[in-house]
C-alpha positions in Angstrom: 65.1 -95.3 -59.6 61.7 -94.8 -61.5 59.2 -97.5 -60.6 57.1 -99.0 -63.0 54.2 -96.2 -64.0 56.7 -93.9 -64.1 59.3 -95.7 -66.8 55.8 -95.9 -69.0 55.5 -92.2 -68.7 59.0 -91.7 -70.0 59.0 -94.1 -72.7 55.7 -92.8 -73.9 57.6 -88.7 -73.5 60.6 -90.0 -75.3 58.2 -91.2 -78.3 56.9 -87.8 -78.7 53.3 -88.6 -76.8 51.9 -85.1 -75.5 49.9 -86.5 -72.7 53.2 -88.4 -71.5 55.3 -85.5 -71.9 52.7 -83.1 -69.7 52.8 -85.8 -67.4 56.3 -86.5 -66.9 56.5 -82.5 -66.9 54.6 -82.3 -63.7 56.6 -85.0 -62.0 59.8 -83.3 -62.5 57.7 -80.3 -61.2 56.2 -81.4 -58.5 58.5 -84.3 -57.8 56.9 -87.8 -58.1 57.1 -91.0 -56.0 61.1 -91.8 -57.3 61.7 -89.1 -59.5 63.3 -85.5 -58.0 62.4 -81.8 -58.8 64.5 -80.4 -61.4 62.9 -77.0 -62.7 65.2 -77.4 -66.0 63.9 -81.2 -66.6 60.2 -79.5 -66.2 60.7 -77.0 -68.3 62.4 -79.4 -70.7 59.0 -81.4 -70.9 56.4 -79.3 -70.3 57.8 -77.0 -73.7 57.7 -79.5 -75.6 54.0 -80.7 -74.3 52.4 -77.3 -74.9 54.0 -77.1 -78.3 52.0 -79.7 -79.0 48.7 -78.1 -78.0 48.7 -79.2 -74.3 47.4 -75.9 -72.8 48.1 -77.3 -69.2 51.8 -77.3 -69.5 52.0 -73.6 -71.0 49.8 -72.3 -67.2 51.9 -74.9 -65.7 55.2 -72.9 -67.0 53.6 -69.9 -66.6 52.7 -70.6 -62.8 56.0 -72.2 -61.6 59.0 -71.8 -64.0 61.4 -68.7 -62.9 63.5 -66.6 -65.4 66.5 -68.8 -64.4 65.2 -71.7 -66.4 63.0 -70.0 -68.4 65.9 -67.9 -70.2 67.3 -71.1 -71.4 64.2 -72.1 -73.4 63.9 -69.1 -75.8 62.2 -68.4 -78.1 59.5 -70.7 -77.3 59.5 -69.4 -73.7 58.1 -65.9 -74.4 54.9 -67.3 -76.5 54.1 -69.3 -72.8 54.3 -66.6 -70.6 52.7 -64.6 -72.5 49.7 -66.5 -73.1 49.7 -66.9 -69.5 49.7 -63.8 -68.8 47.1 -62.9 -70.8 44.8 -65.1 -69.2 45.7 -64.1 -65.8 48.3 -65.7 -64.5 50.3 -62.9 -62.3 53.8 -64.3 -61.8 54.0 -64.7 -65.5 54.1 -61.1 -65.8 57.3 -61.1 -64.1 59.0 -63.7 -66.3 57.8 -62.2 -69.5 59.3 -58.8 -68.8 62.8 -60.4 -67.6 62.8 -62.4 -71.0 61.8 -59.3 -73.1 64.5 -56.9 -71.0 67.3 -59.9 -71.2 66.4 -60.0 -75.2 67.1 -56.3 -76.1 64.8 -53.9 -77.3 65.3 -54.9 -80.8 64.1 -58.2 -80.6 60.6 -58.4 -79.5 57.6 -56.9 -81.4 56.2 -53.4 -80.1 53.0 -55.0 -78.3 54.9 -57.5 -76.6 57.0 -55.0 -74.6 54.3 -52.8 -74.4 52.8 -56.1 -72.1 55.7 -57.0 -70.4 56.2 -53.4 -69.4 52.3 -53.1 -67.9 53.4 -57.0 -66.2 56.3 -55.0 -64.9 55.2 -52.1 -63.5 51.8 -54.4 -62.1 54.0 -57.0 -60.4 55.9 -53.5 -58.8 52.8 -52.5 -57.6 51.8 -55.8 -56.1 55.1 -54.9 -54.1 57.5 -57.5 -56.1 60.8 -56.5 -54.9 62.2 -57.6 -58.0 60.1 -56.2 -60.2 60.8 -53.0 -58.8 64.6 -53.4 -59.2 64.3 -53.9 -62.7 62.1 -50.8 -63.0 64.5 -48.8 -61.2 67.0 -50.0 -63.6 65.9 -49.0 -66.6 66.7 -46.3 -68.2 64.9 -43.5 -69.6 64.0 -43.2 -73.2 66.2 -39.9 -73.3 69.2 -40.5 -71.6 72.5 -40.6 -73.3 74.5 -44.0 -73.9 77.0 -44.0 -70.7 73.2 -43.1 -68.4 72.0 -45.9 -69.9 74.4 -48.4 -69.0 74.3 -47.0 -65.3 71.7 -49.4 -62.6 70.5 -45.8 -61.4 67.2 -45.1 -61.9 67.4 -42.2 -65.0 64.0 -40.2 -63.6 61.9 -39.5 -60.5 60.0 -42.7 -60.9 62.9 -45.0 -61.3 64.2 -43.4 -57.6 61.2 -44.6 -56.0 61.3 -47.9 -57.4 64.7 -48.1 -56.1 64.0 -46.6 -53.1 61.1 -49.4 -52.5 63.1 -52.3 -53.8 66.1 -51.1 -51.4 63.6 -51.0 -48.5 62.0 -54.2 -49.4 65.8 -55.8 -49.1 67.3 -56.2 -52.8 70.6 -56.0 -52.1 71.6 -54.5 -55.7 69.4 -52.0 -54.9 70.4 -51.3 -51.3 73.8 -50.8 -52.6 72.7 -48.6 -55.1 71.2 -46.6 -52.6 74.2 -46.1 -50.9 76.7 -45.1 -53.8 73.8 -42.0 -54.5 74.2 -41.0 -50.9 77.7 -41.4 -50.8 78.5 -39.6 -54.2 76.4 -36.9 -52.9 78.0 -36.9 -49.5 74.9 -37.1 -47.6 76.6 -38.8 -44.6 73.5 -38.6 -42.2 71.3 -40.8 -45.1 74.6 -43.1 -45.8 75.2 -44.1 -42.3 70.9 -44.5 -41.8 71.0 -47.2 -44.7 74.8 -48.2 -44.2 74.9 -48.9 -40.6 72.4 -51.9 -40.3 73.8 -53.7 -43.3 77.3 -53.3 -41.4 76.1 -54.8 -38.3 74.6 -57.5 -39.8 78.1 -58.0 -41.6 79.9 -57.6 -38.2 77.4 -60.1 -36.2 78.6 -62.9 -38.9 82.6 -61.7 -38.7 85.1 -63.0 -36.8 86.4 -60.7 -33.6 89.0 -58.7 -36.2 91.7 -58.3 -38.8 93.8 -61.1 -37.4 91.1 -63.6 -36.8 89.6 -63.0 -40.0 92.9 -64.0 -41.4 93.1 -66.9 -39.7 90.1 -68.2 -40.8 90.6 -67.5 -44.1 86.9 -65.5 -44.1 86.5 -63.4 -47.2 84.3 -59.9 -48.2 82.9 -59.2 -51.5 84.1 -56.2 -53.1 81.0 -54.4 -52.6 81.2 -55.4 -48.5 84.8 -54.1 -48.3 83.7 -50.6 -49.6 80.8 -50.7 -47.9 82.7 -51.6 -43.9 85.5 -48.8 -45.3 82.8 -45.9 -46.2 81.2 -46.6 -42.9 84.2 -46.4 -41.2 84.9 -43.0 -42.4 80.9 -41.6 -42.3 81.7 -42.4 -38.4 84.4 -40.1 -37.8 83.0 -37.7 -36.7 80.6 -39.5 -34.8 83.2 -41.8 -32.6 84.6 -39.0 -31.3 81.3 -38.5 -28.9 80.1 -41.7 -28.8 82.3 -44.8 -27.3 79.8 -47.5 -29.3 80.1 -46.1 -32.5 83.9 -45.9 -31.9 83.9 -49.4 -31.4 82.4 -49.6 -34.4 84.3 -47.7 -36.3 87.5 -49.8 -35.7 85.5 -52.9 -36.6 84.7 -51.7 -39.9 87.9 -50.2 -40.5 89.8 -53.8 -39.5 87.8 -55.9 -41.4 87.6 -53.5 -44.4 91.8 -53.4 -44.3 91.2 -57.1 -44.2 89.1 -57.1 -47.2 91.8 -54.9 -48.8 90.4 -51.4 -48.8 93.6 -49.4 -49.1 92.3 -46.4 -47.4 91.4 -48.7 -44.5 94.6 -50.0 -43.9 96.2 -46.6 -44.2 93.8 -45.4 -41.4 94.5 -48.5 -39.3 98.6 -48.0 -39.6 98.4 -44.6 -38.6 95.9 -46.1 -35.4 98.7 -48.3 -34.6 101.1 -46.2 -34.7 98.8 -43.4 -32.9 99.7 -40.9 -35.7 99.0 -38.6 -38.3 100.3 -39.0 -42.1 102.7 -36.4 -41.8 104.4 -38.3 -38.7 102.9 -35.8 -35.9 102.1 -37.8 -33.1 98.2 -37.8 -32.0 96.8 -37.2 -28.3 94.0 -39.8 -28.3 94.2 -43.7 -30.0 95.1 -46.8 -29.0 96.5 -46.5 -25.5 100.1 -48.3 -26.4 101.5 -48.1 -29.8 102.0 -51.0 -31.8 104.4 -50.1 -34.5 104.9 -53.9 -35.9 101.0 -53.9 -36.6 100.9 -50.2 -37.4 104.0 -51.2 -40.4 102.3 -54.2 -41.5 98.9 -52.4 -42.8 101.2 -49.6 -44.1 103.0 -51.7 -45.9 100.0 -53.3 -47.6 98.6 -49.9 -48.1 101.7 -48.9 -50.0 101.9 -51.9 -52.3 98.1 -51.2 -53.4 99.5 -47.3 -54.4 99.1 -45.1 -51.5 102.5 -42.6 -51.5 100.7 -41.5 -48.0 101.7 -45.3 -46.7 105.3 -44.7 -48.0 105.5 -41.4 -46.7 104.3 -42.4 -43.0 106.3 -45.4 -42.7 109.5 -43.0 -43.4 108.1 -41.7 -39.9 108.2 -44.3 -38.0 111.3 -45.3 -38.9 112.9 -42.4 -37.6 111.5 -42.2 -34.7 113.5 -42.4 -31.8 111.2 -44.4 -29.5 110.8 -47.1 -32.6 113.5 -50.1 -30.9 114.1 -50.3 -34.9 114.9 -47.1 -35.9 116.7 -47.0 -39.5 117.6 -43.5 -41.0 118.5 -46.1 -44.3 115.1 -47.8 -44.1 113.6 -44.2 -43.6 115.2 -42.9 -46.7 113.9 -45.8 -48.8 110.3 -45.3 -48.0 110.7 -41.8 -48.4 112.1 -42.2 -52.1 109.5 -44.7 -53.1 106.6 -41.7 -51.5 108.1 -38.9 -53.7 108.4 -41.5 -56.6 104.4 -41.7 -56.1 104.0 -37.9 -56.0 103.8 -37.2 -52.5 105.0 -33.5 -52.3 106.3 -33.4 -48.8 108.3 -36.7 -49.3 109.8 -35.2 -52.6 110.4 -31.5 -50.8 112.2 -33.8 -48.3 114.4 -36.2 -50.7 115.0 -32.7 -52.5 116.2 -30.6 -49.1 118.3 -33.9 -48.2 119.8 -34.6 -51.6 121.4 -31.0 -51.6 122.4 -31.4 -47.8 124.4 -33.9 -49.0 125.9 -32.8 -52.1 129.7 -32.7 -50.6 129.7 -36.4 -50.6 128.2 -37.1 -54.1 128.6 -34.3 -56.3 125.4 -35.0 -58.8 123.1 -35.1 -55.8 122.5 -31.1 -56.4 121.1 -32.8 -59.9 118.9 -35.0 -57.7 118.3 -32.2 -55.5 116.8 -30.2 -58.4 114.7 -33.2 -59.7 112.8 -33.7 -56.3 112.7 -29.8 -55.3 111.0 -29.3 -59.1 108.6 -31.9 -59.0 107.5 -30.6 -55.4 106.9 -27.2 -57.2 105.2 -28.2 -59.4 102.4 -29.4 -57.3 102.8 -26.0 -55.6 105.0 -26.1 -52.6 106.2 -22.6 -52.1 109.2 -24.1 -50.0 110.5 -26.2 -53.2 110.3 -23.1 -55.3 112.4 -21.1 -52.8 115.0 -24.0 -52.4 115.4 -24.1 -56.0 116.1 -20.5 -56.7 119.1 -21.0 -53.7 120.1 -24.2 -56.0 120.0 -22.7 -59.2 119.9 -19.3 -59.6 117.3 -17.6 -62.5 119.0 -15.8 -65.4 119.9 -12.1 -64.9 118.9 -10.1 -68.0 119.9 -10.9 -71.5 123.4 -12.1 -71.8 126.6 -11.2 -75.1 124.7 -14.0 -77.3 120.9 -12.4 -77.1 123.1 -9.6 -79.6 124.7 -12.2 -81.4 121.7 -14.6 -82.0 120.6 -11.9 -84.9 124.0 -11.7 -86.5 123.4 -15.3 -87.3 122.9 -15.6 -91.2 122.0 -18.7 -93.5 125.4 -19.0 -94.4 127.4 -19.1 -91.0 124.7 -21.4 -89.7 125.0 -24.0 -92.6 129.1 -23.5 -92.7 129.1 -23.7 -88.8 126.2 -25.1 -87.2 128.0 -26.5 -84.1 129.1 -22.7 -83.5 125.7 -21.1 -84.3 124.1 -23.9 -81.9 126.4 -23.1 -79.4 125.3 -19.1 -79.4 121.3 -20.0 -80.0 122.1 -22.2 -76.1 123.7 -19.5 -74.9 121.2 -17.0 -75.6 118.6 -19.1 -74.4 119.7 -20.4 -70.8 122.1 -17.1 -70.3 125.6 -19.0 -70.9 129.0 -17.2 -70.3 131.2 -17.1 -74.1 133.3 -19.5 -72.4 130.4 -21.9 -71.1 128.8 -21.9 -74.8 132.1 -22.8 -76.5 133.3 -25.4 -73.6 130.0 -27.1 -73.0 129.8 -30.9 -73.3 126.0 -31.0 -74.2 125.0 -34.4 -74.5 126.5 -35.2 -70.7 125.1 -31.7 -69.6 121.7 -32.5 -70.6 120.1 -33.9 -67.3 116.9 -33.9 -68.6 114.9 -31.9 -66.0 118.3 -29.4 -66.2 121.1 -28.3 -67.7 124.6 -28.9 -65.6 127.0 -26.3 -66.9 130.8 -27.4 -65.7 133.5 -26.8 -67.8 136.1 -26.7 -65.2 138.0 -29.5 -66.8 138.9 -27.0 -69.2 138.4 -23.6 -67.8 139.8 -23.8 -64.5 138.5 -20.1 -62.9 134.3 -21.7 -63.8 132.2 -22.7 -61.6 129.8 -25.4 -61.8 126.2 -24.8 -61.4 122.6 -25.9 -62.8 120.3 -24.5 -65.3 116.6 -24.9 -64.7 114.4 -26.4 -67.7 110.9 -24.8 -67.2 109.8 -24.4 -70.2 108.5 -26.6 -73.5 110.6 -24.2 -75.7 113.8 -24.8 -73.6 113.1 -28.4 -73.8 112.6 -28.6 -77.5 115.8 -26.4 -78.1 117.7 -28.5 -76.1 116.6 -31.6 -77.8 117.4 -30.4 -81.3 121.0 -29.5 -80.2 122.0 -32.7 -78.2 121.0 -34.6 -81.7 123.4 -32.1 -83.5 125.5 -33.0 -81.3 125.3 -36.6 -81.0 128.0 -38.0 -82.6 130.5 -35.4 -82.0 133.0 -35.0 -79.6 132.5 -32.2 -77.7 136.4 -32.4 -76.3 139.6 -30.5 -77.2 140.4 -33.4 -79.4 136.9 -33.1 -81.2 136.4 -31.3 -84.5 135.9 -27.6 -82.6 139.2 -27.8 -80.8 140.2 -26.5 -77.4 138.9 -23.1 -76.1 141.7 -20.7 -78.0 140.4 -22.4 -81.4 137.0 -22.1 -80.7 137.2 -18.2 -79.4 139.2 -17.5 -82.4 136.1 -19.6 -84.8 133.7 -16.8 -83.3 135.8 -13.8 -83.3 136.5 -14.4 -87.3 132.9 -15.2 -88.0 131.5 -12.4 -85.9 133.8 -10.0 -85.5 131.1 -7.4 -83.9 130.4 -10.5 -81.1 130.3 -8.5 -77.9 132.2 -9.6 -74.8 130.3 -11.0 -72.1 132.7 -9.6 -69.4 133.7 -12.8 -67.8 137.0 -14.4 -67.4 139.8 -14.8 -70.1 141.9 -18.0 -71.1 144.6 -18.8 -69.0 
């Protein structure tokens, strides 16, 4: 509680008296005999003393205020510090330019950035880490929108302020530091900035991963990819040096911890003492610990990693694992080739057609896997697919028919002409163009011909869709198709009808040389 003086100075403050308010300025300053130090308080007082001519409390402001409380007594705020810095008073500098750079260019007169930039660049100078930071963030007058919204320094002078406000222990620009080195895969000057920053993380960590969790201890984001990118910079140096591989795991625990998905991806495949393909590794962890080595995969997986997936499908088909599910395996091997993994969609693709006695649309899925592993360039996939679905041999009967097709046949008999247009695009037999059922042949990634219901001497096979023109085709004929029924008891009729529709309307309609009616 105030004592008696200093309830005077506060009553004579509250009733707008300068001297009072300068005095109960520096109390709150400099913390009297009952009152505490509060920097906002001060600044509270002292503001409005030196707008009332009290020069004292504008030095006073200028002297011991930081940007923190200053910030939140603009615009009054930047008159003090600059007057104080005018006459001298060096850590006013610093304040003035973090009020003038937290303002915006637009919003401070021309000579007034002009002097907080000279405060800036002095206080650098002086060796103000700070002050060197915000240098090194600036960007140049020339760079383009996205450069300047980027904390790298835009020019060869903002690099060595960062530089010396990274070696003077900012950790904004220590981190900095390390993204540059990392981005430009300058290992050797990551690791010589990265490596004592680590340590200094692991001295204050618990032993690992599991004690961690028990404690409940925490990283920042920035600490999690920093442990994870050391981990990996050390790689290659573990493999020589016993400390750094010591290290190395620390990092990579406490970074799979802090939920680097990489990290725990790494560390699964440690467990498990193998590689992400499922080949087992010579060196590792002396005895394999598959319940640890599932658990980070797991949690890799769930953060997106089709790798995770993928080796987890391993393990659980490994005959050594005591749990060893060719079901479970499966399942993780889905969810990898639903991620894009190639070999886990090669795989579903090889096993789906293995399989195809027991379900007969698993040569569909077989075609769906083995395409999308193509597709990402797996020569394998693209000879599996030409065993599952053979290309088209040469033009087929309809490629002569297609220009026989006038106006008026397609507008009297668009079902027919649609039929012959398919035909001559995907290579149909006559009798697979007049018997198709297109809307439940349209698989979307191919086109299952089987008429065998109705044509009992066909076979059934697949069609390939590879390109955007097949695809476009095919969409314009399942909507001409949609509502019809495609069936004997449909508006076409059964095959004798429909062979007798394109015989009358195109009587020069080659024959494709395949089989007859029965």
């Amino acid at each position: 509680m105030a004592n008696r003086e200093e309830l005077g100075i506060i009553r004579g403050a509250r009733a707008g008296d300068a001297g009072s308010q300068l005095a109960l300025g520096k109390l709150y300053l400099f913390g009297g005999a009952s009152l505490p130090r509060s920097m906002p308080t001060a600044m509270h007082w002292l503001n409005r003393a030196a707008l009332q001519q009290q020069d004292e409390a504008w030095r006073l402001i200028g002297h011991h205020i930081p940007f923190e409380h200053a910030q939140h007594c603009l615009p009054a705020a930047l008159g003090w510090y600059d007057r104080a810095y005018q006459e001298g008073i060096a850590p006013a500098g610093l304040v003035l330019a973090q009020l003038v750079l937290s303002q915006g260019a637009g919003q401070s007169d021309a000579p007034l950035r002009e002097r907080a930039q000279r405060a800036l660049e002095a206080a650098a100078q002086s060796g103000s880490a700070e002050a060197q930071w915000l240098l090194a963030s600036q960007p140049s007058p020339r760079a383009s929108p996205v450069a300047a919204a980027m904390p790298a320094p835009a020019d060869v002078g903002g690099q060595q302020w960062l530089t010396r406000a990274a070696d003077n222990g900012v950790p904004a620009a220590q981190y900095a530091v390390l993204e540059q080195a990392w981005e430009e895969e300058d290992r050797c000057a990551f690791l010589q900035r990265a490596l004592p920053l680590a340590r200094g993380l692991l001295e204050q960590a618990p032993a690992d991963a599991e004690a961690a969790r028990a404690a409940g201890w925490q990283l920042e984001a920035q600490q999690v990819a920093l442990l994870a990118r050391c981990a990996r910079a050390l790689d290659d140096v573990a493999a020589h040096d016993p400390f750094s591989q010591g290290e190395l795991h620390r990092c990579r625990e406490l970074a799979a911890h802090g939920g680097d998905r990489r990290s725990q991806l790494e560390l699964g495949l440690w467990f498990a003492r193998m590689r992400c393909d499922g080949a087992r590794l010579s060196s590792g962890i002396a005895a394999v610990n598959f319940k640890r080595a599932i658990r980070w995969l797991t949690q890799a997986g769930e953060q997106g990693l089709a790798e995770a997936w993928f080796a987890l499908s391993r393990i659980y088909i490994k005959p050594e694992f005591s749990q060893r599910s060719v079901v479970e395996a499966q399942t993780y091997l889905e969810r990898a080739a639903d991620m894009g993994h190639s070999a886990a969609q090669l795989e579903c693709g090889i096993h789906a057609w293995r399989t195809r006695r027991g379900d007969e649309n698993s040569d569909v899925r077989a075609a769906y896997w083995l395409q999308k592993a193509a597709a990402q360039g797996c020569d394998e996939a693209e000879a599996a697919l030409a065993r599952i679905a053979a290309p088209q041999q040469g033009p087929g009967w309809a490629a002569e028919v297609v220009p026989l097709l006038t106006r008026e046949l397609v507008d009297c008999q668009p079902l027919l002409a649609a039929r012959i247009e398919l035909a001559a695009l995907f290579g149909l037999t006559r009798a697979e163009a007049l018997l198709l059922d297109i809307k439940t042949a349209d698989q979307g990634h191919c086109l299952v011909v089987d008429i065998r219901a109705a044509y009992g001497r066909s076979k059934r096979r697949l069609i390939l869709l590879r390109t955007v023109q097949q695809r476009q085709m095919l969409d314009r004929v399942v909507r001409l198709f949609e509502r019809v029924d495609c069936g004997p008891a449909g508006p076409e009729g059964n095959y004798r009808q429909r062979l007798y529709r394109l015989k009358t309307w195109l009587p020069e309609a080659p024959s494709d040389g395949g089989l007859q009616p029965a």
